[in-house]
C-alpha positions in Angstrom: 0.0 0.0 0.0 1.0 3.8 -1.1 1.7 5.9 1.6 -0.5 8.4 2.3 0.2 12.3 2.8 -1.4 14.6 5.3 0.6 17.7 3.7 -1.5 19.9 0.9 1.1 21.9 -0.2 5.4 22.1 0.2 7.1 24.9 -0.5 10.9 25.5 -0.5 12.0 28.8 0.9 14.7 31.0 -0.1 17.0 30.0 2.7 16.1 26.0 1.2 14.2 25.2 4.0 11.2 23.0 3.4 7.7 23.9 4.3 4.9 21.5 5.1 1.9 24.0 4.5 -2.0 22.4 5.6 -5.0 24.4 4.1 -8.2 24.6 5.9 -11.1 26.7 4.2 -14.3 26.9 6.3 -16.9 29.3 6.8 -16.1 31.7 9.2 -18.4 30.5 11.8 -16.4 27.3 12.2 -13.6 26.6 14.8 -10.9 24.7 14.1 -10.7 22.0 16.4 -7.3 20.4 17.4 -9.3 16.7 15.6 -8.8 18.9 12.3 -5.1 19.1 12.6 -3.7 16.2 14.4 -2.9 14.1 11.1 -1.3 16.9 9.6 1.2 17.5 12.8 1.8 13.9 12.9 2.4 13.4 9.2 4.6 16.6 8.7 7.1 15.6 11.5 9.0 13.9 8.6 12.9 15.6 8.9 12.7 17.0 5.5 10.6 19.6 6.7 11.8 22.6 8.9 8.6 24.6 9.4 4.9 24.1 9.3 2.3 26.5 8.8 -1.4 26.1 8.7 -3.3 28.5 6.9 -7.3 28.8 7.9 -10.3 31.1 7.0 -11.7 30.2 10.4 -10.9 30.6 14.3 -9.4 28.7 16.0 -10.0 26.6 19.2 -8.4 27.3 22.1 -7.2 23.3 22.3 -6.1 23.7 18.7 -3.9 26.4 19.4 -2.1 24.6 22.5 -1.1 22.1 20.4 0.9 23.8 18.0 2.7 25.8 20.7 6.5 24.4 21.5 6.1 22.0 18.6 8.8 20.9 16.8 9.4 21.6 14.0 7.8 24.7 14.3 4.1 25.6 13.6 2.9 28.7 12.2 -0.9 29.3 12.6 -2.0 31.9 9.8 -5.4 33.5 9.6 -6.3 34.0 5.9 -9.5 35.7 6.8 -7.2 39.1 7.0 -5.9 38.5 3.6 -9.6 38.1 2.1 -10.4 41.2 3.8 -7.3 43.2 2.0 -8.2 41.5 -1.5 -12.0 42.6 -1.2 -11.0 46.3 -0.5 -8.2 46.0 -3.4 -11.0 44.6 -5.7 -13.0 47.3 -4.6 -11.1 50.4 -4.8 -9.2 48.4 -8.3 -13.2 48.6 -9.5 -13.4 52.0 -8.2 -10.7 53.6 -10.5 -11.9 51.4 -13.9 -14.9 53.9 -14.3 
């Protein structure tokens, strides 16, 4: 049997360092729970990988959070609902100055 991947996306930074990167795109209502991410912080502990982010449109529970602090490799937690926010106004104001 195949093995099986918990990682979305990998990215290689500058510096060469590997990035395990999990997606999570709910409704902003939702909390993340720390049931959502446990595969993915098992699965990315492979060496290969210095840092971790997880990138969500939704809050976060406060168990969820706890579990990413002091983990190693690192975990970023990154809240893509403030990114929407700046593309709506830039697609706004870009509409704005077409007419």
């Amino acid at each position: 049997m195949a093995a099986t991947w918990v990682v979305d996306l990998v990215a290689r930074r500058t510096s060469g360092d590997w990035v395990a990167i999990q997606c999570k795109c709910y409704d902003d209502r939702h909390t993340l729970g720390k049931g959502e991410i446990d595969k993915f912080l098992g699965g990315s502990q492979h060496p290969i990988f210095r840092l971790r982010w997880i990138v969500a449109t939704c809050k976060w529970s406060p168990i969820a959070e706890r579990a990413i602090l002091n983990a190693n490799p690192q975990v970023a937690q990154i809240d893509f609902r403030q990114y929407l926010n700046r593309t709506t106004v830039a697609r706004r104001a870009f509409a704005r100055s077409r007419h």
